[in-house]
Z-matrix of the N, CA and C atoms (Angstrom, degrees):
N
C 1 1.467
C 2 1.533 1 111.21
N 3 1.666 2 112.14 1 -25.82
C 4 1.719 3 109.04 2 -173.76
C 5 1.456 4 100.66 3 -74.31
N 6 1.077 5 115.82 4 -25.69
C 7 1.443 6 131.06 5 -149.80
C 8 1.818 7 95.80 6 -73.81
N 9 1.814 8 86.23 7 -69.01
C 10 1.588 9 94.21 8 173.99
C 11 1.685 10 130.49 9 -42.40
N 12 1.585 11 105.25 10 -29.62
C 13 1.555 12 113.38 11 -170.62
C 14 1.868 13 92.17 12 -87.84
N 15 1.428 14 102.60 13 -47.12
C 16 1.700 15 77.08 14 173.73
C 17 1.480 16 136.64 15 -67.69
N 18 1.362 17 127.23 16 -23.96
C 19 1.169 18 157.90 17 117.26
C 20 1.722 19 87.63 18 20.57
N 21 1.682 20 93.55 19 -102.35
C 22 1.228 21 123.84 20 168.01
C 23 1.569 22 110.69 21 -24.43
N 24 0.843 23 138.82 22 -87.64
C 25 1.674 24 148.19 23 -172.14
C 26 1.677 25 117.90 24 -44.85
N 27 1.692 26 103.87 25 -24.83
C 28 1.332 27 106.92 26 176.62
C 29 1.014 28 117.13 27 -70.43
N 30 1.712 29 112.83 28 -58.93
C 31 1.470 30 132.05 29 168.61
C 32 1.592 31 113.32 30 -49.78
N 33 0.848 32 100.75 31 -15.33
C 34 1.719 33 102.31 32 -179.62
C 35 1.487 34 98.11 33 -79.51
N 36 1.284 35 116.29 34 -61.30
C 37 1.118 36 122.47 35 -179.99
C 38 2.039 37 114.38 36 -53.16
N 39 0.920 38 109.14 37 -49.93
C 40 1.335 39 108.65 38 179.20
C 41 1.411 40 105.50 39 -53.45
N 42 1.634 41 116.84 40 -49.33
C 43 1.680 42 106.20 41 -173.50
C 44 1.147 43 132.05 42 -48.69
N 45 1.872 44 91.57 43 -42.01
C 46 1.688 45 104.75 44 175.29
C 47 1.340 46 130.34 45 -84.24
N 48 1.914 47 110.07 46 -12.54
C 49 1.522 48 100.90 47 136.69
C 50 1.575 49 135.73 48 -45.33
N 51 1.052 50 101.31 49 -56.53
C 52 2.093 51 126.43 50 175.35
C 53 1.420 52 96.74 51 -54.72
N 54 1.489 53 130.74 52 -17.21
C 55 1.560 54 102.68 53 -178.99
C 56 1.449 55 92.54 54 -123.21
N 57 1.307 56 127.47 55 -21.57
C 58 1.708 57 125.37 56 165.38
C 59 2.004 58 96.17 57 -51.52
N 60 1.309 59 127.51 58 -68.95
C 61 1.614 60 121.64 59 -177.83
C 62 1.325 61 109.23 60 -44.56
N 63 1.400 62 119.89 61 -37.53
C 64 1.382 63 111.03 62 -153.94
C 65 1.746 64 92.23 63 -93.70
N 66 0.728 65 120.58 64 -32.92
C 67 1.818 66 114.92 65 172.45
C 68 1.792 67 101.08 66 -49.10
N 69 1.265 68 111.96 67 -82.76
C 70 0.923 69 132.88 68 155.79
C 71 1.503 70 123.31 69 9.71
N 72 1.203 71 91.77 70 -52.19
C 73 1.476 72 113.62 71 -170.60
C 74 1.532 73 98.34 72 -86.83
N 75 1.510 74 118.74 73 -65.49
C 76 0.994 75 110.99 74 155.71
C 77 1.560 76 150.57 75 -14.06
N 78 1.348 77 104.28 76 -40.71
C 79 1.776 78 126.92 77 177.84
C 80 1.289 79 88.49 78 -80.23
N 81 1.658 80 132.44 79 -80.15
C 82 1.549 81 113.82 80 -175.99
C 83 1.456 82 127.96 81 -39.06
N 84 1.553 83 115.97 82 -37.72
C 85 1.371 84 120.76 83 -178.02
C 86 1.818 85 104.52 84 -43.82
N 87 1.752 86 91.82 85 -70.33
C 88 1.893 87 101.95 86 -156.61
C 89 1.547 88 88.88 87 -58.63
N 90 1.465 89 125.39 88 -64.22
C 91 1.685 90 118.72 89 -173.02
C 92 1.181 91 124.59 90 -17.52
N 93 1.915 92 120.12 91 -56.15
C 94 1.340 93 126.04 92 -147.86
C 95 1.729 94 74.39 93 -110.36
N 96 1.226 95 167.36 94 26.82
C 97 1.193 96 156.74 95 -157.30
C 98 1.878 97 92.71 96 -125.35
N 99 1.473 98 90.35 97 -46.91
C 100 1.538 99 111.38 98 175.68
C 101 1.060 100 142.15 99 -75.32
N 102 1.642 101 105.53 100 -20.82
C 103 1.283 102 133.50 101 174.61
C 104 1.563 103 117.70 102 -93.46
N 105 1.389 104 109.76 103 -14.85
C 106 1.370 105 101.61 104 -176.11
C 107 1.795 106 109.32 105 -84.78
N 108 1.683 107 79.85 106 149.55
C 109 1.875 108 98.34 107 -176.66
C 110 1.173 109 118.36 108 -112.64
N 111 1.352 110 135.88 109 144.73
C 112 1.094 111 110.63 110 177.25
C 113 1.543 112 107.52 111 -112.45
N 114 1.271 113 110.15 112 179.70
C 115 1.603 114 119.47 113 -150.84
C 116 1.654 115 98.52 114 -119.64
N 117 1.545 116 107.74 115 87.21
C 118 1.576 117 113.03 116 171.95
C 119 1.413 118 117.91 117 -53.89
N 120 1.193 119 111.91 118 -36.06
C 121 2.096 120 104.40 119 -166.09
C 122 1.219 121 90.10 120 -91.94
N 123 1.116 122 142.27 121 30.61
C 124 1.399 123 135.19 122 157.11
C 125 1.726 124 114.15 123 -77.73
N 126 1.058 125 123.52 124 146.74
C 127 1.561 126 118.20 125 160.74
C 128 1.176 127 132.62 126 -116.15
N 129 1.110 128 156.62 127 -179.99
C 130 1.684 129 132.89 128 -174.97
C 131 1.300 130 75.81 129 -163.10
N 132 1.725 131 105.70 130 -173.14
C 133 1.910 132 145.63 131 -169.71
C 134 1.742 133 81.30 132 -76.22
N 135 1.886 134 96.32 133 -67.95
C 136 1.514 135 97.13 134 -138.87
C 137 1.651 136 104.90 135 -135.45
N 138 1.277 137 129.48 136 114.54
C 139 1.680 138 114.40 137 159.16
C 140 1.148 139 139.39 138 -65.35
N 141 1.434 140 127.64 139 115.45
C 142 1.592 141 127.56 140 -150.04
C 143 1.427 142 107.68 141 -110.90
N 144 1.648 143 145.16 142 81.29
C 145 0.675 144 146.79 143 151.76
C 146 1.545 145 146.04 144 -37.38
N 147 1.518 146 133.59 145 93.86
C 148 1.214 147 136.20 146 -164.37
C 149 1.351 148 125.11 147 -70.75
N 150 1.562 149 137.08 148 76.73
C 151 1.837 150 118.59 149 -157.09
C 152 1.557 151 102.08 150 -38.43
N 153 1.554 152 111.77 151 -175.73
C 154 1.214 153 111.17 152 160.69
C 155 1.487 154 123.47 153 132.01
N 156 1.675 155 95.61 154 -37.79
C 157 1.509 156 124.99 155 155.01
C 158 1.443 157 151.87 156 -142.50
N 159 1.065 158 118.84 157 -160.64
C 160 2.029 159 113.33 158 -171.37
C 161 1.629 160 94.05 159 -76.83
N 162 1.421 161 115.28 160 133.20
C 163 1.342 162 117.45 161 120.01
C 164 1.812 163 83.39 162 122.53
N 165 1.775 164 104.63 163 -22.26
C 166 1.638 165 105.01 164 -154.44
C 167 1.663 166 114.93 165 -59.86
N 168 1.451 167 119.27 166 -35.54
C 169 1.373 168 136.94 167 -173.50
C 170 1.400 169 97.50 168 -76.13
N 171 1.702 170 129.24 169 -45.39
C 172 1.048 171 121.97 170 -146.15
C 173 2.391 172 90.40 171 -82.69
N 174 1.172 173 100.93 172 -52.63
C 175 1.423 174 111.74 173 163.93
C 176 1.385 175 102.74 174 -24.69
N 177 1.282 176 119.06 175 -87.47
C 178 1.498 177 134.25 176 -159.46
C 179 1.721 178 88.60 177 -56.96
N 180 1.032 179 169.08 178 7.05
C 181 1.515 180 172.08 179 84.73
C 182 1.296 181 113.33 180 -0.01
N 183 1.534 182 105.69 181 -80.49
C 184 1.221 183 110.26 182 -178.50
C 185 1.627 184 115.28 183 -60.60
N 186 1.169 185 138.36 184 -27.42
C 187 1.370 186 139.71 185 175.79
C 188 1.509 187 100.56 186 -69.80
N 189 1.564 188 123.24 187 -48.54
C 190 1.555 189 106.96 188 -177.51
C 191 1.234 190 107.66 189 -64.47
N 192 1.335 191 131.31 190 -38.57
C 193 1.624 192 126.39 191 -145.24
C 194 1.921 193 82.72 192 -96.75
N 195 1.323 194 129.56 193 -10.16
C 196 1.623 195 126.04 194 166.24
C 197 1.897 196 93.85 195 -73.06
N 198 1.195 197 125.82 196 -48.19
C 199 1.417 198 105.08 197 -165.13
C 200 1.343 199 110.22 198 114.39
N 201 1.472 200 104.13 199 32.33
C 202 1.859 201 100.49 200 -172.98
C 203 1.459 202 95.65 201 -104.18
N 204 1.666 203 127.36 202 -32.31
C 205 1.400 204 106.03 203 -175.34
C 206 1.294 205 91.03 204 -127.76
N 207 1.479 206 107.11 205 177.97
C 208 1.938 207 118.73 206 171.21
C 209 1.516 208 104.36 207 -76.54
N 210 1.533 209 134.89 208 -46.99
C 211 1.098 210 132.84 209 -177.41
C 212 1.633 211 117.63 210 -146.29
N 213 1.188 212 98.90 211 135.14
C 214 1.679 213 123.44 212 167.45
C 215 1.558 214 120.51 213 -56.38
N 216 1.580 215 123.29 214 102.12
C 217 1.593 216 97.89 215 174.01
C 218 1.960 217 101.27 216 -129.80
N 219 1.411 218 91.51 217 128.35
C 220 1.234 219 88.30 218 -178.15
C 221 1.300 220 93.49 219 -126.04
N 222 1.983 221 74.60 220 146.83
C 223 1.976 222 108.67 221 -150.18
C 224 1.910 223 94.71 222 -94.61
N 225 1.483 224 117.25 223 161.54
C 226 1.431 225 125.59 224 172.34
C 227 1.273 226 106.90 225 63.57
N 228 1.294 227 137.70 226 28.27
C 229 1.638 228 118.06 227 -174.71
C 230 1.698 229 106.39 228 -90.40
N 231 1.133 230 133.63 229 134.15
C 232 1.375 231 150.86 230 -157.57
C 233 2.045 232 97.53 231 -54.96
N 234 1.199 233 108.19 232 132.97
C 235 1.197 234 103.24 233 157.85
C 236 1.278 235 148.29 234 -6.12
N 237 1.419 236 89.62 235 -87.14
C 238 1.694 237 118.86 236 159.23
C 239 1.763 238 113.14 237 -35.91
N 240 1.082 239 113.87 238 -34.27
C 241 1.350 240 118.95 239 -158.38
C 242 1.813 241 93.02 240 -92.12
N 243 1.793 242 96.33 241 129.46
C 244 1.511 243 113.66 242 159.23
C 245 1.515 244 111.09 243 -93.18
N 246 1.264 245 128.29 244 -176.39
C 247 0.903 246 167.46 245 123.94
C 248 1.872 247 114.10 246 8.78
N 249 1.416 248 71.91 247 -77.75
C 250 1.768 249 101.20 248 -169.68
C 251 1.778 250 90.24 249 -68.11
N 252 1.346 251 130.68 250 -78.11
C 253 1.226 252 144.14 251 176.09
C 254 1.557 253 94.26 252 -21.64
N 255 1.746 254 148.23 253 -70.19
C 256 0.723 255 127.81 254 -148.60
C 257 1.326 256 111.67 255 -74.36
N 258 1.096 257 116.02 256 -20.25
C 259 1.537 258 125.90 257 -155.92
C 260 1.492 259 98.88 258 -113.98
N 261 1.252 260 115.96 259 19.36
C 262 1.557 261 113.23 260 177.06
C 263 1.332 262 103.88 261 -77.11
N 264 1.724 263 128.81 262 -38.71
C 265 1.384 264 104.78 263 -167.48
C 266 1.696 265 114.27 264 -88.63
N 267 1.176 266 114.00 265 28.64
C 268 1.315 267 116.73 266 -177.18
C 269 1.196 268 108.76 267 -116.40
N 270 1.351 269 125.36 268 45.18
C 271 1.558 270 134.45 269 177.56
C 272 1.914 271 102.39 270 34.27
N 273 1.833 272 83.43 271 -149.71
C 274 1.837 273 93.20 272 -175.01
C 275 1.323 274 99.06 273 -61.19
N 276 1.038 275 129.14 274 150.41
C 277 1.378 276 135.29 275 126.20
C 278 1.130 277 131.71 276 -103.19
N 279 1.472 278 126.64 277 146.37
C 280 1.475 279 119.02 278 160.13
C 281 1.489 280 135.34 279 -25.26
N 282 1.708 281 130.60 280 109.60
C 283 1.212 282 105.40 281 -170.20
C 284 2.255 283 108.41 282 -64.36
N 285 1.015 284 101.74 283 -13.93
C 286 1.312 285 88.88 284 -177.14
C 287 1.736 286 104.09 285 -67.78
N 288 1.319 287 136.46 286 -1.09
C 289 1.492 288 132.17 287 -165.95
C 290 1.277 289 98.20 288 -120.71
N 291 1.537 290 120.84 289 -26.99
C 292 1.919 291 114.87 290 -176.49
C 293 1.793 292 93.99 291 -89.40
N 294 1.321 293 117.96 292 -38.83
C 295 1.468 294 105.44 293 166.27
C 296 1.440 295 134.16 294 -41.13
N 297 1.214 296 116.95 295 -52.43
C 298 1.133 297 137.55 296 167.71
C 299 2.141 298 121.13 297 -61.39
N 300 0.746 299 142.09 298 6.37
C 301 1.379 300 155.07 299 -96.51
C 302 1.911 301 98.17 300 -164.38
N 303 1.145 302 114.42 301 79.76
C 304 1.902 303 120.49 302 -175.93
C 305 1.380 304 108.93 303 -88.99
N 306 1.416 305 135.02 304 129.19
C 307 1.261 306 127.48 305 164.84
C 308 1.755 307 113.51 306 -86.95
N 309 1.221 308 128.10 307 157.88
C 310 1.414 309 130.23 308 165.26
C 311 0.899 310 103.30 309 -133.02
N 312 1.685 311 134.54 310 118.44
C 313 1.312 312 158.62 311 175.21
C 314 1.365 313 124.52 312 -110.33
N 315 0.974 314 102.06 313 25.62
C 316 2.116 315 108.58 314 -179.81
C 317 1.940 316 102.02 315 -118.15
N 318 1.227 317 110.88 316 -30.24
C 319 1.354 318 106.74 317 -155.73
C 320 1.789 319 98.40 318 -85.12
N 321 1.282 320 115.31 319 138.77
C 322 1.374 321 125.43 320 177.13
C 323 1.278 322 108.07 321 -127.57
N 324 1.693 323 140.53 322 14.88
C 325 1.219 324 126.21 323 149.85
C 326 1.934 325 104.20 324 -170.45
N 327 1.165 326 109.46 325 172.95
C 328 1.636 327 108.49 326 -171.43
C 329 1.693 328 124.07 327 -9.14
N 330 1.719 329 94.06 328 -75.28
C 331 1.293 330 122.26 329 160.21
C 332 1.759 331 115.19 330 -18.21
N 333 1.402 332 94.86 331 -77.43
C 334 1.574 333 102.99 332 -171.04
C 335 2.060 334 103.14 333 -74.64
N 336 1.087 335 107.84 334 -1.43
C 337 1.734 336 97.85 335 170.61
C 338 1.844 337 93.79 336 -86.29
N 339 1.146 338 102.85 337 -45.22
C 340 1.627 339 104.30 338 -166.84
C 341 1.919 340 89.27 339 -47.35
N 342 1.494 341 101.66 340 -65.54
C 343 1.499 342 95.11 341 -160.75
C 344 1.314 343 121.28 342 -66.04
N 345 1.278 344 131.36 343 -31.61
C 346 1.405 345 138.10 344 139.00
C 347 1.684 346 111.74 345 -30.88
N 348 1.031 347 143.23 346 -11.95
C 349 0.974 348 113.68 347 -162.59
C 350 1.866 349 93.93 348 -128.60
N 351 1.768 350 102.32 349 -23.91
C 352 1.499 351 93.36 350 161.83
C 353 1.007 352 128.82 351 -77.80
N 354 1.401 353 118.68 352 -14.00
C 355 1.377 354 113.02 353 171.40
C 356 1.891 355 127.38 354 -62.64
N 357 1.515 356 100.58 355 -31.19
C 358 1.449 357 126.01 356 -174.09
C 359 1.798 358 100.44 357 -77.91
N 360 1.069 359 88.40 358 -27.27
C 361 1.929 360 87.79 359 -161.59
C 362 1.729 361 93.04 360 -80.16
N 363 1.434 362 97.94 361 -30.20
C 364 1.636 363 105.75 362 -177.60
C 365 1.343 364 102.77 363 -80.70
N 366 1.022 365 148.10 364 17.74
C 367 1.567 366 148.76 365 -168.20
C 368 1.375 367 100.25 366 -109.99
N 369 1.457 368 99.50 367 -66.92
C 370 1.522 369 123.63 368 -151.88
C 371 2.015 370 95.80 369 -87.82
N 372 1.453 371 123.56 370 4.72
C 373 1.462 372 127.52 371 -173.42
C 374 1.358 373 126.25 372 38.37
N 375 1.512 374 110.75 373 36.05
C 376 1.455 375 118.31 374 141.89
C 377 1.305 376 136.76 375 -59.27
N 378 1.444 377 108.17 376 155.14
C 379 1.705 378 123.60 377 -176.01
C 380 1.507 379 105.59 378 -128.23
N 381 1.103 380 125.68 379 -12.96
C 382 1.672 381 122.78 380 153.63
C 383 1.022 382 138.43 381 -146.55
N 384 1.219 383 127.95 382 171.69
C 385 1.476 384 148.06 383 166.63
C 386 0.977 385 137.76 384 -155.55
N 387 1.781 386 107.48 385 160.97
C 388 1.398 387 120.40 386 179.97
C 389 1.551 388 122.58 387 -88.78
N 390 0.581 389 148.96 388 47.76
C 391 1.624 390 164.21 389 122.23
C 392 2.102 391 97.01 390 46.03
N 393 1.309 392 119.52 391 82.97
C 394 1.644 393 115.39 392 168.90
C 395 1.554 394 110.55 393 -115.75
N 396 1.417 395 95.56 394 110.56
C 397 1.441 396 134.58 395 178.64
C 398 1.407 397 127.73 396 -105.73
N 399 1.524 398 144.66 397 164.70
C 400 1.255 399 133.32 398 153.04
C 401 1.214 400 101.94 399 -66.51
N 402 1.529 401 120.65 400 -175.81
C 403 1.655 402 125.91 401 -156.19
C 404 1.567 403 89.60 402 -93.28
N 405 1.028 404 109.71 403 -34.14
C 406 1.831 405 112.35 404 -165.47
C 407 1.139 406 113.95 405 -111.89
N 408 1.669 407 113.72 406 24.80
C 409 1.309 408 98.89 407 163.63
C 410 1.516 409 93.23 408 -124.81
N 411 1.721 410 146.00 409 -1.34
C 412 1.395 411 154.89 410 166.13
C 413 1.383 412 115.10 411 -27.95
N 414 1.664 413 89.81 412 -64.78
C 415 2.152 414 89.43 413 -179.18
C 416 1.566 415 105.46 414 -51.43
N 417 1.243 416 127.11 415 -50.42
C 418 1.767 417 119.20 416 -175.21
C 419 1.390 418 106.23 417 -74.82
N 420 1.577 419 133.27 418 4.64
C 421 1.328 420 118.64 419 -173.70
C 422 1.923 421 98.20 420 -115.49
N 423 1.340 422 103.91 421 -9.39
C 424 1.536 423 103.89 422 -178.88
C 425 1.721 424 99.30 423 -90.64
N 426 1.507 425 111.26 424 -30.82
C 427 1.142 426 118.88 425 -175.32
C 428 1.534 427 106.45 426 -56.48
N 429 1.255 428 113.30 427 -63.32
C 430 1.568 429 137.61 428 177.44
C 431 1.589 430 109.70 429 -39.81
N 432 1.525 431 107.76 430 -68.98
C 433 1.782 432 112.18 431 -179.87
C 434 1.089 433 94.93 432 -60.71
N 435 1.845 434 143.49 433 -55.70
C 436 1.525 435 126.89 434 -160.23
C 437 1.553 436 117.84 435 -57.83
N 438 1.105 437 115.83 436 -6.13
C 439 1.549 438 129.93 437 -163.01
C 440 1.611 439 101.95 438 -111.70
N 441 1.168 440 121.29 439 -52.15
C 442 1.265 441 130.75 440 161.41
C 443 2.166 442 120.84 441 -53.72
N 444 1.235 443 80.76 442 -60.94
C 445 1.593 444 69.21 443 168.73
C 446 1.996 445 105.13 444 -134.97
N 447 1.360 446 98.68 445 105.53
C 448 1.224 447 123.53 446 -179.83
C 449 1.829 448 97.46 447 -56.70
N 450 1.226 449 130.13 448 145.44
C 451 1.688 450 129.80 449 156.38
C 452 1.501 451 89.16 450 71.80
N 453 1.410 452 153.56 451 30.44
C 454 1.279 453 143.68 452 131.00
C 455 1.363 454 130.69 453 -66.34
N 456 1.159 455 126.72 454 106.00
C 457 1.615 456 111.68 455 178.91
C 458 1.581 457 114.79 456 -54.62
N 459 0.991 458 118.98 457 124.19
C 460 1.551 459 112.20 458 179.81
C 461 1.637 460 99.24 459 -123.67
N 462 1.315 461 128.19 460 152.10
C 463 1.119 462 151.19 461 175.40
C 464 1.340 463 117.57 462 -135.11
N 465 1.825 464 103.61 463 115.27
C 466 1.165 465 107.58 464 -166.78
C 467 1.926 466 120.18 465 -89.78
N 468 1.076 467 121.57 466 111.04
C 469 1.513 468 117.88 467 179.23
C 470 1.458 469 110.77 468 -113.63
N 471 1.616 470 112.35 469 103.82
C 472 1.416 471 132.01 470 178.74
C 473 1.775 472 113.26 471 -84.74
N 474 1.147 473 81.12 472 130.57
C 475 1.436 474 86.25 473 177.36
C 476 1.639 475 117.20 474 -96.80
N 477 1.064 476 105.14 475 154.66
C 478 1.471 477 111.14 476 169.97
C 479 1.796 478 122.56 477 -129.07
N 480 1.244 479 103.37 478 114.54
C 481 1.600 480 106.23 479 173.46
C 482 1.109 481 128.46 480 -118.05
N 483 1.431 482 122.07 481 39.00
C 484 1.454 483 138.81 482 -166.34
C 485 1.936 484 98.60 483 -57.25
N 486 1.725 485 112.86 484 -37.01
C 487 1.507 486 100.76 485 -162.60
C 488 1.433 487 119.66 486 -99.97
N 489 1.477 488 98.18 487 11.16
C 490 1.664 489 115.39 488 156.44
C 491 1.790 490 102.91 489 -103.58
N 492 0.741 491 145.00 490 -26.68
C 493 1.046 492 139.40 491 169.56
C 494 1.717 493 147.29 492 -85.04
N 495 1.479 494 102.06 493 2.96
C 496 1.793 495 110.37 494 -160.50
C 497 1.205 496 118.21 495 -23.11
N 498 1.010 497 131.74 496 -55.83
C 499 1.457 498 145.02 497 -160.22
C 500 1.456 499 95.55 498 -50.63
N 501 1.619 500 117.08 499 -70.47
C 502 1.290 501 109.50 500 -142.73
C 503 1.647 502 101.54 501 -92.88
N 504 1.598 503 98.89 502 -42.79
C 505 1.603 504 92.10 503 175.03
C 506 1.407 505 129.55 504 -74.56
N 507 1.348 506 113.18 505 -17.53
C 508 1.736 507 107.21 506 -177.22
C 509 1.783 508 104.61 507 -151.45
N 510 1.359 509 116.01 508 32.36
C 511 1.562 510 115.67 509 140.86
C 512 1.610 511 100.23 510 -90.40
N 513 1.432 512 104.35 511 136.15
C 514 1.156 513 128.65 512 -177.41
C 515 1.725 514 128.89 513 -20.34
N 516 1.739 515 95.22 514 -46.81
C 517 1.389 516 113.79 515 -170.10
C 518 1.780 517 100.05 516 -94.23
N 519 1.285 518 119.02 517 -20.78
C 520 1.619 519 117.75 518 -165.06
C 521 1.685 520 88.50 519 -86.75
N 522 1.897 521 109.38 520 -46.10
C 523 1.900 522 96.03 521 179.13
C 524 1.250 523 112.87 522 -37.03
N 525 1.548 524 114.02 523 -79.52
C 526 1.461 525 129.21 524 -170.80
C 527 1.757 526 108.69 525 -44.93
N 528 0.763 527 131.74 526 -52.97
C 529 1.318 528 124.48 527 172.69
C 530 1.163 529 115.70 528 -59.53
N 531 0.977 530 144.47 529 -30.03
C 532 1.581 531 150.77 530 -172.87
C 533 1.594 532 112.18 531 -85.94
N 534 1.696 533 112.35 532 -47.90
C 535 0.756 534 109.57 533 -179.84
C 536 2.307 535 115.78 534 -86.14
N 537 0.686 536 119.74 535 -42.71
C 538 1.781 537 110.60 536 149.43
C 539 1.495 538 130.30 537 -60.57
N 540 0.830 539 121.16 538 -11.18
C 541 1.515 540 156.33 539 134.43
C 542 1.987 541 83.23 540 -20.12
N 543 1.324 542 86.89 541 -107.09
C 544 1.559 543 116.28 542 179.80
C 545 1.599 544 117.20 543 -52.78
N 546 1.443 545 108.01 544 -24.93
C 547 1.413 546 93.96 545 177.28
C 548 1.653 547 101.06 546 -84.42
N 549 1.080 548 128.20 547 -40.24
C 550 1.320 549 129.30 548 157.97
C 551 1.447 550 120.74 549 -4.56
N 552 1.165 551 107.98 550 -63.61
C 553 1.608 552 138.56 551 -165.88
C 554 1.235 553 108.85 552 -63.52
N 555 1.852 554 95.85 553 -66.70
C 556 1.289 555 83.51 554 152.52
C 557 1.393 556 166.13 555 42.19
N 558 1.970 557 88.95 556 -133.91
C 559 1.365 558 91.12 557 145.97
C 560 1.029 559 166.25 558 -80.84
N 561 1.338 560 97.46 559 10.09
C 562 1.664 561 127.09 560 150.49
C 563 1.015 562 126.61 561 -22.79
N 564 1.519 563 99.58 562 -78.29
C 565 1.326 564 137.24 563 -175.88
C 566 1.643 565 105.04 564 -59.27
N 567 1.291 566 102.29 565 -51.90
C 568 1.899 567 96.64 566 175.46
C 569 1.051 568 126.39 567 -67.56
N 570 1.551 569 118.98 568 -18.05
C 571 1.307 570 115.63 569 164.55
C 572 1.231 571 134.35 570 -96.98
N 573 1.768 572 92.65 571 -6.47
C 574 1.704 573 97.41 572 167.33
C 575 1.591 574 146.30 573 -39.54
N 576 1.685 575 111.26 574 -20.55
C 577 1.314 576 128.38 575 172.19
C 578 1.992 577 109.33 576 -52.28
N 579 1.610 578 81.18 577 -62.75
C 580 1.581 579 114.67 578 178.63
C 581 1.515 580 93.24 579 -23.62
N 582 1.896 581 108.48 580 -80.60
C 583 1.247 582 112.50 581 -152.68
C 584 1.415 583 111.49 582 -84.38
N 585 1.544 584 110.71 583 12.00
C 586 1.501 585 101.35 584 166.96
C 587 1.991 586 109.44 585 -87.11
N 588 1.182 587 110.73 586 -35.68
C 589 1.085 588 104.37 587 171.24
C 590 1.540 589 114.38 588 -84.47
N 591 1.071 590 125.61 589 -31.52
C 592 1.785 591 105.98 590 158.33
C 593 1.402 592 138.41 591 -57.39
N 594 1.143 593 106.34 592 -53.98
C 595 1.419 594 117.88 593 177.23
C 596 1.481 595 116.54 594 -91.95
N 597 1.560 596 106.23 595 140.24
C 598 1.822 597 111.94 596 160.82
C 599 1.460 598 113.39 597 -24.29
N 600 1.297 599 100.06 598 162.74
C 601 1.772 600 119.37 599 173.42
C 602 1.541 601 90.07 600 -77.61
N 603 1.518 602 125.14 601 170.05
C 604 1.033 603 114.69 602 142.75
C 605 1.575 604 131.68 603 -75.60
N 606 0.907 605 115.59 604 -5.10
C 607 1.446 606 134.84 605 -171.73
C 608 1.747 607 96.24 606 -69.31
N 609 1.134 608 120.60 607 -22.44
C 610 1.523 609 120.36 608 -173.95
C 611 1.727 610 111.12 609 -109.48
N 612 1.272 611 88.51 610 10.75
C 613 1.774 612 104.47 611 177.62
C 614 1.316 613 120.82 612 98.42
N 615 1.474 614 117.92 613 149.87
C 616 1.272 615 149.57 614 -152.48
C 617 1.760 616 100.19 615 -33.23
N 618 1.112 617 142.26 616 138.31
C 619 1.584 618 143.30 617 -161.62
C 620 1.908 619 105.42 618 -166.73
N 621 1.196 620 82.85 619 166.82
C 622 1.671 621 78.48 620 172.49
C 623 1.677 622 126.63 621 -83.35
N 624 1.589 623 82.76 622 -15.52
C 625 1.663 624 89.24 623 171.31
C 626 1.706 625 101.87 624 -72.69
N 627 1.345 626 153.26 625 -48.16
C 628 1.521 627 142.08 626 165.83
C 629 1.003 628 100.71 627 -15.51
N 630 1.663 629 116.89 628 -70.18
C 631 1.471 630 109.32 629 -148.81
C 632 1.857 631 114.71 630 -87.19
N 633 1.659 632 108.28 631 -4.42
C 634 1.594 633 104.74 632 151.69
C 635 1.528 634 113.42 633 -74.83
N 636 1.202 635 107.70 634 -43.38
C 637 1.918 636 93.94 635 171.74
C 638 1.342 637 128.78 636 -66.64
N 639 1.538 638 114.55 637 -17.19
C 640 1.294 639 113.96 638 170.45
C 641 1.844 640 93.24 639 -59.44
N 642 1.302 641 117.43 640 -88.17
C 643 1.011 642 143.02 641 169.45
C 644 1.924 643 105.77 642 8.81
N 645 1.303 644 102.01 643 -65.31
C 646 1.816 645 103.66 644 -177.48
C 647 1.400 646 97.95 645 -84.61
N 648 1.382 647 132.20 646 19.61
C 649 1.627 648 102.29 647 159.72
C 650 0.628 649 111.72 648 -120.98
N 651 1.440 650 124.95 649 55.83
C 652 1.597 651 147.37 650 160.94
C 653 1.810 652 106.10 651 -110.47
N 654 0.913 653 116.50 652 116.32
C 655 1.531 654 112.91 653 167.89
C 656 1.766 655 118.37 654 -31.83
């Protein structure tokens, strides 16, 4: 019975380590998620736009048609979708800004924008970019491109659309969910190395790594 209660008391203790880090972790996540700025007089190769949310396409616009990069490529855009179609609700534009203007149609979540987008950067023989993201989804999208293309300058520009959005991003219950949501993901993603060398492929049957990849191919 002593055995069992210490047993008991260790594991207790370990859990509430595992949720003391992960809070923890949490507080740095939303803080520095919130805190990050991005750096306008900067210039880069290329602006790399992530679909997915408010404001991100229209952002990555105004920076090309300002003169910060040579070309626009925005990553995950649906099949179906041209060119013309995306950019229909943005009236005229400058032909010097719809010229300039790349679609990527293969990528269906972080991962595949990162790799979609090294492949393009490797085409066209760029060495940087501007990286336009929502604010809370950046840390997993710097994570993603830094891994994808190692020695790229990337520059991160977070967006924020809290005043088109209330409900989900900043009523009380849509923040918190949204944002562990994403920190979740996360750490997924950071530990993904880990569980590629621990665990089976899925290819050799059902594992816990499946159900983290199910998991990140969700925006």
């Amino acid at each position: 019975m002593r055995r069992l209660l210490r047993l008991l008391r260790r594991t207790a203790l370990v859990a509430l380590g595992i949720v003391l880090l992960w809070l923890g972790g949490l507080g740095w996540f939303s803080l520095s998620s919130l805190r990050m700025h991005a750096d306008p007089s900067a210039d880069t190769d290329a602006i790399v736009v992530l679909t997915g949310g408010k404001l991100r396409l229209e952002t990555g616009i105004e920076l090309l048609a300002a003169g910060k990069a040579r070309k626009l490529f925005v990553s995950g855009v649906n099949q179906q979708v041209d060119r013309e179609e995306l950019l229909r609700g943005f009236g005229a534009l400058p032909p010097q800004v719809t010229c300039c203007i790349v679609l990527g149609h293969e990528a269906d979540n972080t991962m595949g924008n990162a790799r979609e987008t090294a492949g393009w950067m490797r085409e066209e023989g760029y060495r940087s970019l501007r990286l336009v993201t929502s604010w809370y989804h950046m840390h997993r999208s710097l994570l993603e491109f830094g891994r994808a293309m190692p020695g790229m300058t990337i520059i991160a520009h977070p967006v924020f659309a809290q005043h088109l959005d209330p409900e989900r991003l900043w009523g009380w219950h849509g923040a918190v969910t949204l944002i562990v949501e994403e920190y979740d993901k996360f750490l997924a993603t950071w530990l993904r190395p880990l569980f590629d060398a621990l665990l089976p492929s899925p290819a050799k049957g059902p594992t816990i790594r499946t159900a983290i990849d199910h998991v990140l191919e969700r925006r």
